[in-house]
C-alpha distance (Angstrom), angle and dihedral (degrees) to the residues before:
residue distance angle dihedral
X1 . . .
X2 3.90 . .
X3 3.60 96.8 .
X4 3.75 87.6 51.8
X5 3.60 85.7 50.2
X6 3.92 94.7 54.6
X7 3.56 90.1 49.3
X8 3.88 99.5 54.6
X9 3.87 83.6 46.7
X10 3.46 92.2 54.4
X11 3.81 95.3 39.0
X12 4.08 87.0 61.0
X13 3.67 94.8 47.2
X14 3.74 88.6 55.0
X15 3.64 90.9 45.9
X16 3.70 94.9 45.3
X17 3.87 93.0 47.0
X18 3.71 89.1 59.5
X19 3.34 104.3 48.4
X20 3.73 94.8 44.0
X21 4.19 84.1 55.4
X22 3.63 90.1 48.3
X23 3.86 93.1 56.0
X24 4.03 94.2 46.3
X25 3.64 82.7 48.5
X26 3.78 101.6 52.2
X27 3.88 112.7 -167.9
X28 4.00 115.7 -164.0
X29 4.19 78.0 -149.7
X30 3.95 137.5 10.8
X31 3.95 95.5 -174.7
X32 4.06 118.4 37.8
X33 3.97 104.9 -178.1
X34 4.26 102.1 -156.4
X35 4.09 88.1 -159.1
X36 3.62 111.4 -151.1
X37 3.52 125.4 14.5
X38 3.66 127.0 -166.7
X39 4.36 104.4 -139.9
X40 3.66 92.1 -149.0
X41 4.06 93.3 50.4
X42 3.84 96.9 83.1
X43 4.21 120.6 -117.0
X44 3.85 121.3 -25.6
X45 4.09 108.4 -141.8
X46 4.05 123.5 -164.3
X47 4.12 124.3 -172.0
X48 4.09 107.1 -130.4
X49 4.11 88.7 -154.9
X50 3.90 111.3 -157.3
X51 4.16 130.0 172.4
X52 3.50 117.4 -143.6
X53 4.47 110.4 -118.2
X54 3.76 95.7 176.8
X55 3.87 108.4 104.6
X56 4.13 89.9 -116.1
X57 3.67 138.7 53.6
X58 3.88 117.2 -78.4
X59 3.77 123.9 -144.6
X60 4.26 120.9 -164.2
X61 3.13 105.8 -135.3
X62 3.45 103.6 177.2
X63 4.53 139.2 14.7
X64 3.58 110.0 -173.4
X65 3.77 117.9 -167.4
X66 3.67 119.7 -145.5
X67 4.02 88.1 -137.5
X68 3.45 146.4 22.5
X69 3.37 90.1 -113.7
X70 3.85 94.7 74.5
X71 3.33 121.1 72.4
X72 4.09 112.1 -153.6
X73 3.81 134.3 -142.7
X74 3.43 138.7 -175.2
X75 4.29 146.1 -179.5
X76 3.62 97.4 -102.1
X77 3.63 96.8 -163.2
X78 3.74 124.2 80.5
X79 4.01 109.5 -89.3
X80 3.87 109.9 -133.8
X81 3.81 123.0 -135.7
X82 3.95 110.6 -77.6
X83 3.79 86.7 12.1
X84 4.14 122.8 117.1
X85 4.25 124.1 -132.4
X86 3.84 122.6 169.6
X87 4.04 137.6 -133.1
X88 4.10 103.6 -134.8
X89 4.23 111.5 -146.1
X90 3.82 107.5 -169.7
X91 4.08 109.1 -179.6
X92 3.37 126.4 -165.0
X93 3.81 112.3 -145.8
X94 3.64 98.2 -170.8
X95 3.43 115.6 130.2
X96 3.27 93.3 -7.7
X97 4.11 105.0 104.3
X98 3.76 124.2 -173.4
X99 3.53 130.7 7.7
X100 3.95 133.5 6.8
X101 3.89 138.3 -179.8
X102 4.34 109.7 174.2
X103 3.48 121.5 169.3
X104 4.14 133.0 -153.4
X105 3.44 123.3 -143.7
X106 3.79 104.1 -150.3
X107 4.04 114.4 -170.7
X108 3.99 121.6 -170.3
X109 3.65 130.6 -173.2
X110 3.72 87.1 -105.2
X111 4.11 86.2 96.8
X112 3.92 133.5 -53.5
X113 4.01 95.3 -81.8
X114 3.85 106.6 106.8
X115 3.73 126.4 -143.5
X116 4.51 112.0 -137.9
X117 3.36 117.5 -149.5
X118 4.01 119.7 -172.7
X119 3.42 127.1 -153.9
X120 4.49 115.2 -165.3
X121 3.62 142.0 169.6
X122 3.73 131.5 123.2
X123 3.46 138.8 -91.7
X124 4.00 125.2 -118.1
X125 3.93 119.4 -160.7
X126 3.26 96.1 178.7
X127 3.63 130.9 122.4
X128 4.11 140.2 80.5
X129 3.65 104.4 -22.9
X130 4.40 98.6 -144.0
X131 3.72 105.6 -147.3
X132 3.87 81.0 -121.1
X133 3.52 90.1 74.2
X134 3.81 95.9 63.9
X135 3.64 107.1 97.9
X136 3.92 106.1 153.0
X137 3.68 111.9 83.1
X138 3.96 118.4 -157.7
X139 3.77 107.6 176.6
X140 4.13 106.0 -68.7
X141 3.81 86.0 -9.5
X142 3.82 141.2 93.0
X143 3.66 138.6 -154.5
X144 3.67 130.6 177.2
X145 3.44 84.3 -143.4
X146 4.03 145.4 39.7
X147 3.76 97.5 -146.8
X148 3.68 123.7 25.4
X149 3.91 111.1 -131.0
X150 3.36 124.4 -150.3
X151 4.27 93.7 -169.0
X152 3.83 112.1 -157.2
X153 3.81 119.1 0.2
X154 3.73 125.0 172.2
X155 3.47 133.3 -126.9
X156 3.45 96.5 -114.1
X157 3.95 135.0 117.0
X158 3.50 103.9 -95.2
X159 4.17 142.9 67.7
X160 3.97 121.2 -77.2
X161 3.98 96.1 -158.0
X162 3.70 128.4 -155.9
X163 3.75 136.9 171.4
X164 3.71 130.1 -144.6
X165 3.86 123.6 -170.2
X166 3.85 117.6 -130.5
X167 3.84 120.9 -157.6
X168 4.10 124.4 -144.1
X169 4.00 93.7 -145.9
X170 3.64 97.5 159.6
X171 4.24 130.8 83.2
X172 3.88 97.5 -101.7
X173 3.59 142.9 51.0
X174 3.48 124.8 -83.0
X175 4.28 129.8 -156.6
X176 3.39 125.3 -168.7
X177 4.10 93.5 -131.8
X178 3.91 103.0 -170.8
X179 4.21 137.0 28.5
X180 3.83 111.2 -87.2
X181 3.36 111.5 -90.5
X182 3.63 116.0 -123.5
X183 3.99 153.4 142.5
X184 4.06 113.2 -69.8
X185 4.31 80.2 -112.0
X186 3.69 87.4 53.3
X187 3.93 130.0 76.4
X188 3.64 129.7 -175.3
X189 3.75 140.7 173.9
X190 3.61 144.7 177.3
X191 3.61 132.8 -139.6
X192 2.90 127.8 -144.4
X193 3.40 100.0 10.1
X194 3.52 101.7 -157.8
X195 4.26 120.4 51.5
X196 3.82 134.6 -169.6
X197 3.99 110.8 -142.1
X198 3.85 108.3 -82.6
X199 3.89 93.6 27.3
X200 4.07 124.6 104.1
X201 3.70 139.6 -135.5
X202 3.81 139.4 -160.1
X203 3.34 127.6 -111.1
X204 3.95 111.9 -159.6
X205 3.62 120.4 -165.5
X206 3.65 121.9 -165.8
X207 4.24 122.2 -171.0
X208 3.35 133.4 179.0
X209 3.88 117.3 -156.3
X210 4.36 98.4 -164.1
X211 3.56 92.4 55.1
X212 4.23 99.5 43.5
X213 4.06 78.8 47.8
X214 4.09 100.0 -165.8
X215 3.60 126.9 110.8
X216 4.09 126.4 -136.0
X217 3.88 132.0 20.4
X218 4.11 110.6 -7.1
X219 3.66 132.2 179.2
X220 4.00 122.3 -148.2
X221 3.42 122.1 166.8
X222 4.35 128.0 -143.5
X223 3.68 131.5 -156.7
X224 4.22 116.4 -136.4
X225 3.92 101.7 -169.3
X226 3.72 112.5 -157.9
X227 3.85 150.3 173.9
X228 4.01 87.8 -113.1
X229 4.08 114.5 137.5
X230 3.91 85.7 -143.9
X231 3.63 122.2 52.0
X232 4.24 98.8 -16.6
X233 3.71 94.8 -175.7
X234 3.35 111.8 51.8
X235 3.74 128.5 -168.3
X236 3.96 123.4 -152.7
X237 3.88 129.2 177.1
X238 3.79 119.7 -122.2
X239 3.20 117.2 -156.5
X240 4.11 130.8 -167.0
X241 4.20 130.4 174.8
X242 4.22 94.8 -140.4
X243 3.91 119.3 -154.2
X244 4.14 141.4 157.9
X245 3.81 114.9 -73.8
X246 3.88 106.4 -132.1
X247 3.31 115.0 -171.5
X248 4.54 125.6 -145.8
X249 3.90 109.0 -61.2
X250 3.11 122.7 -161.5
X251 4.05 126.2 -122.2
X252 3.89 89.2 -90.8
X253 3.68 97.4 41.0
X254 3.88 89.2 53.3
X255 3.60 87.3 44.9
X256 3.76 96.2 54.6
X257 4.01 98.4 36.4
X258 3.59 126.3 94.3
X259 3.79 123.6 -84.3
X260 3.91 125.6 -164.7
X261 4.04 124.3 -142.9
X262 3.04 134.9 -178.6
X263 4.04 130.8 -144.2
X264 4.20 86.5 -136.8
X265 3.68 130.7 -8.0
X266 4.09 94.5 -156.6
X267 3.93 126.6 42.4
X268 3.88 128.6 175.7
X269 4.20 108.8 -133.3
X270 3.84 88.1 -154.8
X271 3.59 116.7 -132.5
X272 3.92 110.0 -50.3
X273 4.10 133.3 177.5
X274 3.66 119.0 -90.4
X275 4.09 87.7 -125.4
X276 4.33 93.5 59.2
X277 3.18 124.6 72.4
X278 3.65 111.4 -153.2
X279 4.14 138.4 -145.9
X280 3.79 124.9 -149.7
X281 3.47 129.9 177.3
X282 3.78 144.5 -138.9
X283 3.62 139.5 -174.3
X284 3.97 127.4 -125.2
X285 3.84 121.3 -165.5
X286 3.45 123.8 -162.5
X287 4.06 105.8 -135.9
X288 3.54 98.2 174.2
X289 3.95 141.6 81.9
X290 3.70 105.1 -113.3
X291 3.58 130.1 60.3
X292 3.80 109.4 -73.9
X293 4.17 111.3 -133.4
X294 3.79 116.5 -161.2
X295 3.78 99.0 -152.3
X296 4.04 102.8 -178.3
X297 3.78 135.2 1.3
X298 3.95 103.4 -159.8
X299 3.66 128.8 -176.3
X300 3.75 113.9 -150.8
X301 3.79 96.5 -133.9
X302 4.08 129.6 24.3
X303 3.37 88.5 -100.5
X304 3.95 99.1 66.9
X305 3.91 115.4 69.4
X306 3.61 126.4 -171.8
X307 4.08 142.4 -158.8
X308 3.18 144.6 156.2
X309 3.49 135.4 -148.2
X310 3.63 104.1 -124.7
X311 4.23 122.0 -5.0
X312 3.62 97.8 -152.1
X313 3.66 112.8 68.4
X314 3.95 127.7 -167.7
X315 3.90 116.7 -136.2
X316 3.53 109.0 -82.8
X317 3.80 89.8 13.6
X318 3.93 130.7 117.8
X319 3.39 145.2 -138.4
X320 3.84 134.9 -159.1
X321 3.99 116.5 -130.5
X322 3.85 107.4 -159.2
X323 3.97 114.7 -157.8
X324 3.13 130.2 -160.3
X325 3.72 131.2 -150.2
X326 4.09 124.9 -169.9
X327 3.57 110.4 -171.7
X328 4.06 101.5 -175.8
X329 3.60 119.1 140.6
X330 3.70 88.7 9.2
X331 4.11 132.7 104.3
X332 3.62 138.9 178.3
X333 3.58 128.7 18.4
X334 3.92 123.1 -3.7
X335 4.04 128.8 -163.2
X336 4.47 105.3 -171.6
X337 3.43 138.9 160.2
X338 3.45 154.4 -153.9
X339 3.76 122.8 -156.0
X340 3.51 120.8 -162.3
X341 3.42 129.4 -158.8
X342 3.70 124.4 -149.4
X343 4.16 149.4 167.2
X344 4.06 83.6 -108.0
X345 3.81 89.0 133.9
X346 4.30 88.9 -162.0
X347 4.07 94.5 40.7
X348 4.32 107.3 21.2
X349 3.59 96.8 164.1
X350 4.20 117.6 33.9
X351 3.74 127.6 175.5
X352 3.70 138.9 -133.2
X353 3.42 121.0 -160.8
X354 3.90 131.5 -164.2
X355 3.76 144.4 -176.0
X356 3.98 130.4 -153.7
X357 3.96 127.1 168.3
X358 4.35 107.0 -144.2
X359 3.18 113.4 -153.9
């Protein structure tokens, strides 16, 4: 009973610490949803703009992006007290179709609590397809791609579609002779299904995310089976990033549901030998109302393991998330992750981050 004690103490410190930081650092926004991006336009950049309430200056020390495909920015400067800086997100939407939620974790001088901002919106591909922009020959056929990726799609009972254009680029005509072969989850189609040289086709791709059933990055694979002289079936990968489908809340909804923290979003492993694996651990707090559900822990290579020590978490409870690093046939520095995926209606999927040197 006293260690349970401790721990709800503890959790309201945390919880209290943050909040107070997030009023001294006033944000006019914490979320700023771009809407739809072209892929081909280049990066889309937005200006969080906060002013400093504390009664001293405030330095950033720190913006950590949840990807690689966000490129941070800060004011540099100490702010003064009743004075505004900003917290630059640039995101880079190539390759990157469909939709995306990233976070970044910005941490001041002001204490060691940081304050997340997210920046969404989703990512169009669509448009003329130049014959220029088919790179990936397959026999008589070309893709602008290798894979076909399907970005976000929720878990949800019904079809995320996309549509990839296919290129005739050889001397004869080419028929698709069979349906695309593909998992139950999966649908794909081809039209038209028969193409002169020079002419193009569309290649839909239907998935549904309730009946595949498995959250973060998966890897199917289809079958397109063709007339071709070189390679007539053809295999591609399609690849999806799977989460929970939440739909609008309102103010007291969101106020009520559960919300996931984390003691630190970043941690340096140290240097460590190639032969020993190593274990570090980090706290999550349940800051919410509602039961907090920890879906999926999910390293971003086979050499990062996750677990936690219990998946359902009380209201002001915790949990402790293990991870697991195994450095063989690996040497100098290392940047991993584990994403975890949770009920958090505002933040679903957060990332931790971690560095080791193998020597």
């Amino acid at each position: 009973m006293k260690k349970v004690v401790v721990t709800l103490i503890f959790a309201a410190f945390a919880i209290a610490a943050v909040a107070q930081q997030a009023r001294q650092l006033q944000f006019k926004e914490e979320t700023h949803d771009f809407g739809t991006v072209a892929e081909d336009k280049g990066p889309v950049t937005h200006e969080f703009v906060f002013t400093n309430n504390s009664s001293r200056p405030v330095k950033i020390l720190t913006v950590q992006a949840s990807c690689g495909c966000t490129t941070p920015g800060w004011s540099k400067e100490p702010v003064d007290p009743g004075k505004t800086g900003f917290i630059q997100a640039s995101y880079n939407p190539k390759g990157r179709p469909g939709f995306f939620n990233k976070s970044l974790t910005v941490t001041t001088d002001l204490d060691a609590n940081p304050v997340v901002l997210y920046i969404k919106g989703q990512v169009s591909s669509e448009g003329k397809a130049n014959n220029a922009d088919f790179l990936i020959t397959n026999g008589a056929l070309k893709f602008k791609t290798s894979s076909f990726n399907m970005g976000k799609v929720f878990l949800k009972d019904e079809f995320a579609v996309r549509e990839f254009p296919i290129l005739n680029g050889g001397a004869k005509q080419i028929t698709f002779t069979a349906p695309v072969v593909s998992p139950k989850y999966i649908k794909a189609d081809v039209e038209p299904k028969t193409l002169a040289p020079g002419e193009k086709a569309t290649l839909k791709i239907s998935y549904n995310g309730k009946l595949k059933n498995q959250y973060g990055f998966q890897s199917d694979n289809i079958e397109l089976h063709t007339s071709d002289e070189v390679n007539p079936v053809k295999s591609f990968s399609v690849f999806a990033t799977l989460e929970d489908y939440f739909p609008e809340l309102t103010p007291e909804e969101i106020a009520k549901a559960p919300q996931l923290r984390m003691n630190t979003s970043t941690m340096d492993f140290g240097r460590i030998k190639g032969n020993t694996p190593t274990v570090r651990e980090i706290q999550v707090v349940n800051a919410g109302k509602k039961e907090l559900t920890l879906r999926s822990l999910q390293g971003n290579c086979t050499c990062v393991t996750a677990s936690a020590s219990k998946t359902s978490i009380k209201p002001g409870d915790s949990s402790t998330i293990k991870v697991a690093f195994d450095p063989q046939d690996r040497s100098g520095t290392q940047q991993k992750a584990v994403t975890i995926y949770s009920n958090d209606p505002r933040n679903p999927v957060q990332r931790f981050t971690f560095t080791a040197y193998v020597e």
